[in-house]
C-alpha positions in Angstrom: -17.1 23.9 40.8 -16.4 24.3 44.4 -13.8 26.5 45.8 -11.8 24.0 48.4 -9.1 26.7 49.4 -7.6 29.6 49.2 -3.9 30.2 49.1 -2.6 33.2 48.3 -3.7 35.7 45.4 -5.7 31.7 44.3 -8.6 29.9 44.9 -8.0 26.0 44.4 -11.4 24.6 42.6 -12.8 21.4 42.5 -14.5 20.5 39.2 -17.4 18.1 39.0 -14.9 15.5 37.0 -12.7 15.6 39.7 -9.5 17.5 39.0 -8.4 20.7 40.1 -7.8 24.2 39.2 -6.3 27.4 40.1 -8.4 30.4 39.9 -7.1 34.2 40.0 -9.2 35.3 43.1 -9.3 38.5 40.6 -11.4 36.9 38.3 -13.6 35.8 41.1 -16.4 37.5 42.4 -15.2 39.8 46.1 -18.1 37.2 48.4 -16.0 33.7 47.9 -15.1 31.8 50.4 -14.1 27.8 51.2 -17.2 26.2 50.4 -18.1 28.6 47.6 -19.6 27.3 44.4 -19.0 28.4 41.3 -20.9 28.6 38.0 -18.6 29.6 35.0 -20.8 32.6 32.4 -19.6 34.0 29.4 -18.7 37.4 31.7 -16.7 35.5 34.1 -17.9 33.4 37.3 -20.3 33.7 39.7 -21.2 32.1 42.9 -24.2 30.0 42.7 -25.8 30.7 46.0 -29.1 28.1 45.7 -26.4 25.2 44.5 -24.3 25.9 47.7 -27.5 25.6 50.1 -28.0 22.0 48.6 -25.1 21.0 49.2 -24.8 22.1 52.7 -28.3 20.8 53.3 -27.6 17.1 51.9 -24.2 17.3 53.4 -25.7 18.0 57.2 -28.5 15.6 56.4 -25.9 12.7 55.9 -24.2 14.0 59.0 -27.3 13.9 61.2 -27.6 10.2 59.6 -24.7 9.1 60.8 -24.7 10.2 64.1 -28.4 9.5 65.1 -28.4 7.9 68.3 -29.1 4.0 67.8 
């Protein structure tokens, strides 16, 4: 899950099959942010920090694809 937004007292998560969800920022852990993933536990949530990377790594590897000089 991937925290798109916050508005409010809410984060507004993006599952993996596409809908969304509003998420108590008090049952989040205090580090989220825009961009944050989230794994869901039996205690709770918590960010998934190594998932988050990857993403930003693949996502700036298909922007440096698309803009390479031709």
């Amino acid at each position: 899950m991937i925290i798109d937004r916050i508005e409010g007292a809410f984060a507004v998560v993006h599952r993996k099959d596409g809908t969304t969800v509003d998420i108590a920022l008090s049952e989040l852990p205090e580090d989220v942010k825009e961009g944050s993933v989230l794994r869901k536990t039996a205690d709770g949530y918590i960010t998934d920090i190594a998932e988050e990377r990857a993403l930003r790594q693949k996502a700036a590897k298909r922007m440096r694809s698309l803009f390479r000089k031709k």
